[in-house]
C-alpha positions in Angstrom: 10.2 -10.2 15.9 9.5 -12.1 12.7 8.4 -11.9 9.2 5.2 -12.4 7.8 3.9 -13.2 3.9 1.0 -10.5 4.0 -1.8 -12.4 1.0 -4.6 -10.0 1.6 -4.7 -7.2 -1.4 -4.6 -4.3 0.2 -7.9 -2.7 -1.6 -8.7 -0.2 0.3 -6.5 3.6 0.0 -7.4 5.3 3.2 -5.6 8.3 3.6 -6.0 11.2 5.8 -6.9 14.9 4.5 -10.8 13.8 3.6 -12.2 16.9 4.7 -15.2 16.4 2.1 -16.2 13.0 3.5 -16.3 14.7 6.8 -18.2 17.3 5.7 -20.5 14.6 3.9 -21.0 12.9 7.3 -20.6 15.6 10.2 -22.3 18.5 8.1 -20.8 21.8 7.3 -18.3 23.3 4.9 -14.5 22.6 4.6 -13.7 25.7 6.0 -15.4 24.7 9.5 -12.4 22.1 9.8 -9.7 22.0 11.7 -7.7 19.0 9.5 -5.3 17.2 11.6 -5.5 14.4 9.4 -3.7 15.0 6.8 0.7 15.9 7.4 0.8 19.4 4.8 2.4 22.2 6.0 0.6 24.5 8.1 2.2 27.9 6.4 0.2 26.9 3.5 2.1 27.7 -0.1 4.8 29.2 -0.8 4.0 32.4 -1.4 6.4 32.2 -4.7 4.9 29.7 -5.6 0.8 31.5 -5.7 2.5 34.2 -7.6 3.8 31.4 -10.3 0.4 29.8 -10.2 -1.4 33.2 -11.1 1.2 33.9 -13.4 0.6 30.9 -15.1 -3.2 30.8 -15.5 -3.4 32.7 -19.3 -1.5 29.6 -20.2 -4.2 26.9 -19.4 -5.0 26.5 -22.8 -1.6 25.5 -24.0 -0.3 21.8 -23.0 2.4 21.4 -19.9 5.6 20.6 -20.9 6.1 17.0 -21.3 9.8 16.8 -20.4 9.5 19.1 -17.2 12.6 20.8 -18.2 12.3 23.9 -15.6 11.0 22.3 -13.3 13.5 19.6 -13.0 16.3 22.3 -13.1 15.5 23.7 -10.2 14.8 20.1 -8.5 18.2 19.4 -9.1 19.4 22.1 -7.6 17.5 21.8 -4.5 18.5 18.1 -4.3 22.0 18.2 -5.9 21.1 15.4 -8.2 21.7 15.9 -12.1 18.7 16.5 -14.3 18.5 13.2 -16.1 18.5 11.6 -12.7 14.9 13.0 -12.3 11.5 11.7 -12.5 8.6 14.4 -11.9 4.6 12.8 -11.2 1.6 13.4 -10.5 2.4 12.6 -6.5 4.6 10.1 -5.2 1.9 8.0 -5.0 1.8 7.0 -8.9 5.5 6.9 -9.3 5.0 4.0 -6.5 3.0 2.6 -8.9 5.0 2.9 -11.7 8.4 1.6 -10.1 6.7 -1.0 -9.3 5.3 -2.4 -12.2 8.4 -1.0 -14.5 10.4 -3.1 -12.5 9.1 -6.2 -12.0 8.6 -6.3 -8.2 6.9 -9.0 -7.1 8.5 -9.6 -3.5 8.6 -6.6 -1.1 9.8 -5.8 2.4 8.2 -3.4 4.1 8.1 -2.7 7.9 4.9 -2.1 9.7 3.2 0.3 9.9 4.1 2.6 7.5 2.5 4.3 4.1 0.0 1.8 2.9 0.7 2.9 -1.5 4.3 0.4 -1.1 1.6 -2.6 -0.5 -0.9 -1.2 -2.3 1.0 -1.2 -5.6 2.7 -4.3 -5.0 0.1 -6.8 -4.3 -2.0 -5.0 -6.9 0.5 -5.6 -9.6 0.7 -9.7 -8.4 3.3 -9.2 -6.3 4.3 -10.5 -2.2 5.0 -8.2 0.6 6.9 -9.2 3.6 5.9 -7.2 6.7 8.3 -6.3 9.1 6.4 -5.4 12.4 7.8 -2.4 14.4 6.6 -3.0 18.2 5.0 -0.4 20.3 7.0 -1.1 23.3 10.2 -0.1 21.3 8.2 3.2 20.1 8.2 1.1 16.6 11.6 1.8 15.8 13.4 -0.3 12.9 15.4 -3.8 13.1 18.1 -3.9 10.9 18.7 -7.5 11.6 15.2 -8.1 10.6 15.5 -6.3 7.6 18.7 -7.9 6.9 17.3 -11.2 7.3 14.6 -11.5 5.1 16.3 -9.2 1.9 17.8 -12.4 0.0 14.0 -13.5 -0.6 13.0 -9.9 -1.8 13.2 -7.8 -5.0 12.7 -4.7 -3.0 12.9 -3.2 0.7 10.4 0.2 0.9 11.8 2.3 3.6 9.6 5.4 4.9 11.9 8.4 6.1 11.1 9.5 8.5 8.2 7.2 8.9 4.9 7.5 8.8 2.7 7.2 11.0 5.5 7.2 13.6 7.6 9.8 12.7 11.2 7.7 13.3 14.3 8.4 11.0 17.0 5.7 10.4 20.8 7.2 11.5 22.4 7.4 8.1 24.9 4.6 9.6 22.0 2.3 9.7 21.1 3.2 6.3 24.5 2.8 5.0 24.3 -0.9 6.4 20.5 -1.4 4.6 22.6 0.3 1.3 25.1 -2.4 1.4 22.7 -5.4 2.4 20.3 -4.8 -0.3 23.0 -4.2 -3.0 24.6 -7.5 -2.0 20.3 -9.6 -2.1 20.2 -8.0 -5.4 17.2 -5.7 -4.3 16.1 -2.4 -4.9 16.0 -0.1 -2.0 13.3 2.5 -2.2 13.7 5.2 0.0 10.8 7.2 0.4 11.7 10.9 1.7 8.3 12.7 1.2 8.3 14.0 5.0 12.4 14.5 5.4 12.3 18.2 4.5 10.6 19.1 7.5 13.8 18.3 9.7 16.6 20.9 9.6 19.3 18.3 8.9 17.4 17.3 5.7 21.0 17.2 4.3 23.1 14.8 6.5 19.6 12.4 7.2 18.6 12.1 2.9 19.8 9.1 0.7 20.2 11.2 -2.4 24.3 10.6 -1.4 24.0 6.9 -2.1 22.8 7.5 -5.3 25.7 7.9 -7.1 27.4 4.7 -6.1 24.5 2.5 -5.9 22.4 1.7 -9.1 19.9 0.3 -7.3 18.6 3.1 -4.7 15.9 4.8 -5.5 14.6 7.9 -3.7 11.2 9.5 -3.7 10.4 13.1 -2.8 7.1 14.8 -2.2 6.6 18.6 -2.8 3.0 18.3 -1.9 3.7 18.1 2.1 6.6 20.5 2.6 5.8 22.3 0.2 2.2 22.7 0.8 0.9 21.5 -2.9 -1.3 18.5 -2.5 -4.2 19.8 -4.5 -2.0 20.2 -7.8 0.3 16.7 -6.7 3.8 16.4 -7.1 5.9 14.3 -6.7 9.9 12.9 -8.0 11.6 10.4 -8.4 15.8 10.4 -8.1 17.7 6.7 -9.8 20.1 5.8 -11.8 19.8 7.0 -15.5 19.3 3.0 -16.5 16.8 2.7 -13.5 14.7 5.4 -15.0 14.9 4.8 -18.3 12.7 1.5 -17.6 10.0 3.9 -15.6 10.0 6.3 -17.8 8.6 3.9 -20.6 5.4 3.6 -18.8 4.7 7.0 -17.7 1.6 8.6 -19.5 2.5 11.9 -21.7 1.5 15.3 -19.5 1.2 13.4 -16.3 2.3 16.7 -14.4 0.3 19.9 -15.2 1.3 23.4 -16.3 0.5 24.6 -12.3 2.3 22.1 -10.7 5.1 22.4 -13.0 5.6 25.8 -12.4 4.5 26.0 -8.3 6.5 23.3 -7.8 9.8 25.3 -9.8 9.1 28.5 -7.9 8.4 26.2 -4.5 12.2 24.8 -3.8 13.9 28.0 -4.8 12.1 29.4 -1.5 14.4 29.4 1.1 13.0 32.0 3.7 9.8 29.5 3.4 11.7 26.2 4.0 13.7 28.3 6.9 10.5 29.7 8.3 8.6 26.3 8.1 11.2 24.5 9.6 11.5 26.7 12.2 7.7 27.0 13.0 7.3 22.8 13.0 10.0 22.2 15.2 8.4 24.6 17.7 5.0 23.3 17.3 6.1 19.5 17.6 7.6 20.6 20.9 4.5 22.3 22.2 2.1 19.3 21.3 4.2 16.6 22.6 4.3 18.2 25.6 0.6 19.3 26.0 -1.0 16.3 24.2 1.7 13.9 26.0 0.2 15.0 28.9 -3.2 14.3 28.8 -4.3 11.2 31.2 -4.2 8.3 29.4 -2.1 9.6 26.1 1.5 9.0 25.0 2.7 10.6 22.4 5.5 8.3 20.3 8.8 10.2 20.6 9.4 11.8 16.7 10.5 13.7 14.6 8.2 14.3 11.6 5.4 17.1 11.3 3.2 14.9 13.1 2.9 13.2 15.8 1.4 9.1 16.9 -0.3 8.8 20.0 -1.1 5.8 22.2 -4.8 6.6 23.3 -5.1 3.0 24.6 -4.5 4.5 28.3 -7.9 6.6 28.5 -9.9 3.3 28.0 -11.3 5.0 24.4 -11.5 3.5 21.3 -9.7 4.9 18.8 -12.7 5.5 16.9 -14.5 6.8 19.7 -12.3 9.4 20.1 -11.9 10.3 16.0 -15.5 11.1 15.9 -16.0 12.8 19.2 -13.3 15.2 17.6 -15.0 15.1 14.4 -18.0 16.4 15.7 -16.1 19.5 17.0 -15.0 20.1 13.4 -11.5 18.6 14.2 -10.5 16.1 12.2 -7.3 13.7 13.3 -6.1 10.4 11.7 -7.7 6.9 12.9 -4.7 4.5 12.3 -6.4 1.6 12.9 -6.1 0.5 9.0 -2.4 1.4 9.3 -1.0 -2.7 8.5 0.6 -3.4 12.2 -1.1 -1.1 14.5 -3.5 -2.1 16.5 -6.9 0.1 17.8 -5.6 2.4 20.2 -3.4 5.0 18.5 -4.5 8.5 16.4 -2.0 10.4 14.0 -2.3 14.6 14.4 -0.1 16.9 12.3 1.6 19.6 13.7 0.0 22.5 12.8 0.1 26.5 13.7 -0.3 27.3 17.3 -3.9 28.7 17.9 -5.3 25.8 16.0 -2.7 23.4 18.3 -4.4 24.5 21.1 -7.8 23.9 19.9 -6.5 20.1 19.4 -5.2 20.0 22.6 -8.6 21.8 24.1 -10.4 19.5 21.3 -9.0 16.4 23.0 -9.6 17.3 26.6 -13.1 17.9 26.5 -13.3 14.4 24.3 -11.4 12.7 27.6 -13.2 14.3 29.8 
């Protein structure tokens, strides 16, 4: 294992959930699609949280409210973190961004692979990243003596939990150590959390705890995969008030509309939702590891997120071989061969409801066979 000064740019965002550049180059309508591409939550919406949206829509005309104040209330109460710890955006994706360049960091270590927006923002803002590969053969689970190593050079350590694409989380005694190391480098530990509320021991795995005796942890949240809102984006931010008074100078007024202010309000107050899509995930990762781990040729990467990384590289197909043979059947799964440290030869598929599972799993067996 070693450590490598990444000084390519990173200019490309490739994300899954594209259904309209598959439509573009496969033909159809969005609707045709299965989309295993991108991680939301197969219930959809909280059902709360349509009602708020319809509710809402005689107010378009008026402007959102700039300080979130509703919205934030009920965030701290579904995160136990006080108001004026918050941060709402427009996704976690720009308040990557803005940390980032409110802070001044221009030496990153980030292990690979994971979400691509931590390099993204930092080389695009002048900055270095230091990649730390995972390894397949150790299912790409984390070295904290890796980590450890490298922190004295670095003004920040990005930490995806539970990763993506592989789905790992870090046993809060591990991140207790990567706490303590990066306090002592003099580094910021982001902790990025946007998948965690899929697991049902959100509350013992989160970083939220460190918060209050650590300054410089910072902890992003995502409502738009748990929660099922990616078309209006939202995301927070949870820091120190001193931390976020330096992002919050370079946020842009009304960067989070009326309906995601009040969706996302109505959203985390839901709690036969978050039961009942906890619940259905955990049942449905089961079933496709299982079925999908059993194909000939196909591994699936032992997990714990809403989706699920697959090593394709025993059925002798490429991975983009099999992400268009799929595509053709209107199922759509996630080519990680841009993913920073993987190589050709692994896909990402969410979990999703279990009639459309099996059409993955049916999807996948004709493409093999």
């Amino acid at each position: 294992m070693y450590f490598l000064v990444e000084n390519c740019s990173y200019p490309k965002r490739l994300h899954g959930g594209n259904i309209w550049r598959a439509c573009r180059e496969f033909g159809g309508k969005p609707e045709e699609y299965l989309d295993f591409s991108s991680n939301i939550n197969p219930l959809g919406p909280s059902p709360h949280a349509l009602e708020a949206v319809k509710a809402a829509l005689d107010w378009l005309w008026r402007y959102p409210d700039p300080d979130c104040r509703a919205l934030k209330g009920a965030l701290a109460d579904y995160l136990g973190v006080p108001v004026e710890w918050l941060l709402p955006g427009n996704g976690t994706a720009e308040l990557i961004n803005l940390l980032v360049a409110a802070l001044g960091i221009k030496r990153a270590v980030i292990p690979v692979p994971t979400f691509s927006e931590y390099a993204v923002s930092v080389t695009a803002w002048g900055g270095k990243v230091y990649t730390a590969p995972l390894l397949p053969e150790e299912d790409f689970r984390i070295s904290l003596s890796h980590l450890t190593a490298v922190l004295p050079e670095a003004d920040a350590l990005f930490l995806c939990h539970p990763n993506n694409p592989t789905g790992h989380v870090v046993p809060r005694e591990e991140l207790a150590v990567l706490v303590e190391e990066s306090a002592r480098a003099g580094a910021f530990l982001v902790v990025d959390e946007a998948f965690l509320d899929f697991l049902p021991d959100r509350e013992t795995l989160t970083t939220i705890g460190f918060l209050f005796g650590y300054r410089h942890v910072i902890v992003l949240c995502s409502l738009t995969k748990f929660f099922g809102l990616a078309g209006l984006r939202l995301g927070v931010l949870a820091a120190a008030p001193a931390v976020l008074a330096k992002i919050k100078a370079v946020v842009s007024p009304w960067n989070v509309n009326l309906l995601a202010q009040v969706a996302g309000a109505a959203a985390v107050a839901d709690e036969e939702y978050i039961n009942k899509t906890r619940q259905v995930v955990a049942i449905e990762r089961e079933y496709l590891t299982k079925t999908l781990g059993g194909l000939p040729g196909v591994r699936a990467i032992p997990g714990t997120a809403n989706f699920l990384l697959l090593d394709i590289r025993g059925t002798g197909l490429s991975t983009g071989m099999i992400t268009r043979r799929l595509a053709e059947k209107r199922i759509l799964v996630r080519d990680t061969s841009d993913f920073a440290g993987l190589e050709d030869g692994f896909i990402r598929v969410a979990v999703r409801l279990r009639s459309e599972n099996r059409c993955l799993v049916e999807g996948l067996q004709a493409v093999l066979a």
